[in-house]
C-alpha positions in Angstrom: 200.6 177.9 122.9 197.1 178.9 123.6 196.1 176.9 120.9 197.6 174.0 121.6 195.8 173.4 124.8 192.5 173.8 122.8 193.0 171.4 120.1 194.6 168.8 122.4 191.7 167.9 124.2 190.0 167.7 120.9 193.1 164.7 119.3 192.8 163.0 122.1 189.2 162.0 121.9 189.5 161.3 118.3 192.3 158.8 119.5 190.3 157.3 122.0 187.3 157.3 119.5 189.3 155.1 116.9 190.3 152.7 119.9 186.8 151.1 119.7 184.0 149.4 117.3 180.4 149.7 116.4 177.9 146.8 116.7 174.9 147.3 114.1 172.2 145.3 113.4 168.2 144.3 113.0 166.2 142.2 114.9 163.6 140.5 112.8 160.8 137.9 113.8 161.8 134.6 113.2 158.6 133.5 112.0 157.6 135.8 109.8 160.5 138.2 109.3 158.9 141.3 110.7 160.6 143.9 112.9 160.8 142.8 115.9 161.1 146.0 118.6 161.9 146.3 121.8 164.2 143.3 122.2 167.1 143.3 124.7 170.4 142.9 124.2 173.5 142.6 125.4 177.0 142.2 125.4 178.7 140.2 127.3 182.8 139.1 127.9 183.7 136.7 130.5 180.0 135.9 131.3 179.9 140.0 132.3 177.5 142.7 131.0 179.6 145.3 129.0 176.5 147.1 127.0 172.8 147.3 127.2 170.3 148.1 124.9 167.0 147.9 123.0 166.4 147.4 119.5 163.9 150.3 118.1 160.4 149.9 117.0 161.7 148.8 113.0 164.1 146.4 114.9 167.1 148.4 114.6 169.9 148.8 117.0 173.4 150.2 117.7 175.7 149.9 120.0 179.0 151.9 119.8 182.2 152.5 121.8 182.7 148.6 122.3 186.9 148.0 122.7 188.0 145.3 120.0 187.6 141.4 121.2 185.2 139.2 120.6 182.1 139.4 122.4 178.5 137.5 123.1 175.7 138.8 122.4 172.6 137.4 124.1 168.7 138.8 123.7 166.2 138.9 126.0 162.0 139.5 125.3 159.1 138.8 127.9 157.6 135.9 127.2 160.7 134.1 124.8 163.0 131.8 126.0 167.1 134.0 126.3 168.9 133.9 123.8 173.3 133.9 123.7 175.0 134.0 120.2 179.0 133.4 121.1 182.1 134.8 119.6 180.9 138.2 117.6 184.2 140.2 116.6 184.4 143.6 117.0 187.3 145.6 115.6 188.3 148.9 116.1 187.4 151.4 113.5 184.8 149.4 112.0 181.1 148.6 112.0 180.3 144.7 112.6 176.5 144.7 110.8 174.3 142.0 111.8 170.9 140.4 111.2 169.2 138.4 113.9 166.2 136.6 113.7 164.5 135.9 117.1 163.2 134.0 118.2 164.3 131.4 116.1 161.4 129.5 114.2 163.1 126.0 115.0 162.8 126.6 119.2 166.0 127.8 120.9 168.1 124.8 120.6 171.5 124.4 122.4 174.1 122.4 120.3 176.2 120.2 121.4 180.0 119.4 121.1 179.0 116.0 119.1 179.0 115.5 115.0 175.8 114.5 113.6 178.0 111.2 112.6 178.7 110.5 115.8 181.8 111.1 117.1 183.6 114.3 119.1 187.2 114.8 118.0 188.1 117.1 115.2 184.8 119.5 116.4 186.3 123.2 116.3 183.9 126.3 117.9 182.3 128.1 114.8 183.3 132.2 115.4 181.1 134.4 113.4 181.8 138.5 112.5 185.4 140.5 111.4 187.6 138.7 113.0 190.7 139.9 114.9 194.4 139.4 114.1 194.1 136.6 117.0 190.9 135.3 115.8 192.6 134.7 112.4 196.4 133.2 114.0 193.5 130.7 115.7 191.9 129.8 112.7 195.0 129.9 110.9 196.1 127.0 114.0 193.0 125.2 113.2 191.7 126.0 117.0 188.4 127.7 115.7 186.6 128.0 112.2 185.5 131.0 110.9 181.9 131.1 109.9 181.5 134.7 108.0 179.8 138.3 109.1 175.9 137.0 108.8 174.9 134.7 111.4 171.7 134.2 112.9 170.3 132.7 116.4 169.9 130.0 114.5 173.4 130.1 112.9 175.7 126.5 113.6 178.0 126.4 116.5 180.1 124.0 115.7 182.1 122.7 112.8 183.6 119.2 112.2 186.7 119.0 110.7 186.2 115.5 109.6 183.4 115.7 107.7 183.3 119.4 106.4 180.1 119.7 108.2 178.9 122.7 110.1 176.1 122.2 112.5 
């Protein structure tokens, strides 16, 4: 019985251990592809801070414990203009490994909801990372697209249905 009471404590934070995700990554200079170091980020859900922290000197950072969903992740260095990359999926039991490149050598440009042709029907929101058993029934419904694990600051946000085109 003694026993027992020792190793439960021990299953249950394995359990809650498995319950969440890993964000990886590197941070490198948009311009030349250097490390870039001590650059801020964040995640955020609902426009709320979940996690904080700093990407090491080679660029480098993790941040673990994150509960499955799909996040932003926005980046922050004095003197560059903020930076919000939307719709990052993070499964549990599972590392989502990402390269970033900021800030981005074209400027910090917002898209916006309109294709390059012109019009702004058939435009679906472009999710990047693993994504969730509801991030695939949406993509599956043709409500988002699914743009792969690597994505950059500079990666598109939107894709048009009509014309195949992601931008």
């Amino acid at each position: 019985m003694i026993r027992i009471l020792k190793i439960l404590p021990l299953l249950i934070s394995l359990t809650s251990y498995c319950q969440t995700g890993t964000l990886k990554g590197i941070i490198k200079n948009g311009v030349d592809n250097s490390s870039s170091g001590f650059i801020t980020i964040y995640l955020e859900l609902n426009n709320k801070k979940i996690s904080t922290t700093n990407s090491r000197i080679d660029g480098n950072f993790e941040i673990s414990g994150i509960p499955q969903g799909t996040y932003d992740i926005c980046l922050q260095f004095v003197g560059y203009l903020p930076h919000k990359m939307i719709g990052i999926s993070i499964r549990n039991d599972s590392i989502t490994n990402l390269e970033i490149k900021y800030p981005c050598p074209n400027g910090n440009i917002e898209s916006k909801k309109i294709c390059p042709y012109g019009h702004i029907d058939n435009i679906l929101p472009i999710t990047y990372g693993l994504p969730t058993n509801k991030t695939l029934e949406k993509a599956e419904k043709g409500k988002i697209w699914l743009g792969g694990c690597v994505i950059t600051e500079c990666s598109p946000r939107w894709h048009c249905k009509s014309h195949n085109l992601n931008f």
